[in-house]
N, C-alpha and C positions, 0 to 999 in steps of 0.2 A: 079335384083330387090330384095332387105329387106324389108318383110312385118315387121311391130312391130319394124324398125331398131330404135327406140328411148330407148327402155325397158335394162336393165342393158347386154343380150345377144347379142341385139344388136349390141350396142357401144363397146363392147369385141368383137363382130366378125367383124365388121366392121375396128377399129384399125386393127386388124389381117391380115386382105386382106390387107390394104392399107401399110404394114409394110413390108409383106413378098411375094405379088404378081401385077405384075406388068400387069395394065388395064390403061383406059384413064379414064372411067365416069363408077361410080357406084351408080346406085341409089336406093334412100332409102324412103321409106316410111314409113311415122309417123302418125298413125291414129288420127285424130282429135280429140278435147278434149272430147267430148263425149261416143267417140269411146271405151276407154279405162280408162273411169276416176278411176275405183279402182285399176289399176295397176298404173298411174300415180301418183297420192298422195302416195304411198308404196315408190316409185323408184324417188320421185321429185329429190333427189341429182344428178341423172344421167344426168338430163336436160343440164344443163350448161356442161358437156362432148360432150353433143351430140351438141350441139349449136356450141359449139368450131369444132367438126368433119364436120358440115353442111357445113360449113365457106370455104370447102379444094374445088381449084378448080377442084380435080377429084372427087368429091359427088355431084350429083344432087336429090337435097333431091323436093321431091312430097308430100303434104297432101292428104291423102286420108281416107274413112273410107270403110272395106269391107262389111257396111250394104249395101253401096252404088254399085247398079251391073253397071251402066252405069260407075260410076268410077273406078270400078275392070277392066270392058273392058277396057277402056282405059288407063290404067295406064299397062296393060298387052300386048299394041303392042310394036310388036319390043326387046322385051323381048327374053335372049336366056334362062338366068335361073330364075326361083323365091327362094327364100329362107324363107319359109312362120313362122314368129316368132310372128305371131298375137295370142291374147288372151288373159284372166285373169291365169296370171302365177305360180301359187298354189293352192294348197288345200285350206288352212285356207281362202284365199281372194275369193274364189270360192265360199262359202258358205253364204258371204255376200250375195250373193244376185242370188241365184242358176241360177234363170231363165235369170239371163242376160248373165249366163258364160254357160249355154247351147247353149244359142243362138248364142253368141260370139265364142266359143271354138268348136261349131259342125257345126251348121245349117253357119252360114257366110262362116267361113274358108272352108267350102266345095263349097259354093256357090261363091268361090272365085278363089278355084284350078280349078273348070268348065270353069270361063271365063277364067282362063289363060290357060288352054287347049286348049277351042275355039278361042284363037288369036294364037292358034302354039306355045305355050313354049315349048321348048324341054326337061326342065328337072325341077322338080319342088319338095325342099329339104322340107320337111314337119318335124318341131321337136316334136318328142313326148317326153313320159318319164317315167319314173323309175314305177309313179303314176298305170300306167295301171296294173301291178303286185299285185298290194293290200300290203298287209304285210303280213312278212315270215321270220322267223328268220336263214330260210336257203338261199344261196346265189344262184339265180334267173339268169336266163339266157335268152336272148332277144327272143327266141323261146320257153321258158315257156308257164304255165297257166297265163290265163293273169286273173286277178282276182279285178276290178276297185271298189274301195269302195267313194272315194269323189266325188262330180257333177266336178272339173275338171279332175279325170281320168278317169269318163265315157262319157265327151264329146270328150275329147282327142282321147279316144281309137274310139269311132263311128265316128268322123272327119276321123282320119287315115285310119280306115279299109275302108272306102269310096275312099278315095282319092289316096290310093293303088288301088283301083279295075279299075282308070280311065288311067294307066300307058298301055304304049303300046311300039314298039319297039323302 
């Protein structure tokens, strides 16, 4: 399962699987219009990619939004991976509207990796980014100080540090 599979990382990972590894049904979820409206208006071009990718009979594409917990369960059975791409996707669009990319970028996406924990996912890819680092004009390495100056890489960072802690064998 692609949380966020509609946002421009998406549609680049998704082509990628379906290009170079071979599955039957891969499914994708595209948080509804609400879900995600300031990434949506940024990435409109992407749309008609992904429409075109939806179309393929090995994509079973699901709407879903992760405010939504009875939908995160459910859209989380039978699930072997998640690939969690949900969120407001920058700094600059993060600051539009801080309190919604906290809530979107921390509080959901974590209340999201729970329920796919509690249905059994066995592995659950969470993208972070570069953001959590701050800025440095020395070159920064993934076990650095992590140093989060905008509301998306302080949600980002407390999403992950969370969602790390729920990992087991």
């Amino acid at each position: 399962l692609i949380t966020g599979a509609s946002g421009s990382v998406g549609i680049s990972l998704i082509k990628e699987l379906m290009e170079n590894y071979n599955f039957n049904v891969i499914r994708a979820m595209s948080n509804d219009e609400h879900g995600l409206f300031l990434l949506k208006s940024i990435i409109k071009k992407n749309y008609s990619s992904f429409d075109e990718l939806s179309r393929n009979q090995r994509i079973r594409l699901m709407h879903g939004d992760i405010r939504n917990k009875e939908r995160c369960i459910e859209v989380s059975k039978d699930i072997d991976i998640v690939i969690d791409l949900n969120g407001i996707s920058n700094d600059p669009s993060s600051e539009l509207n801080p309190g919604h990319t906290w809530k979107l970028n921390n509080t959901y996406r974590k209340k999201f990796a729970i329920a796919a924990h509690k249905a059994g996912v066995k592995r659950y890819i969470f993208n972070s980014t570069c953001s959590i680092y701050g800025f440095s004009k020395k070159i920064t390495f993934e076990g650095g100080k992590k140093n989060p100056i905008s509301t998306y890489a302080k949600a980002n960072l407390k999403a992950e540090t969370y969602i790390y802690g729920l990992k087991n064998n």
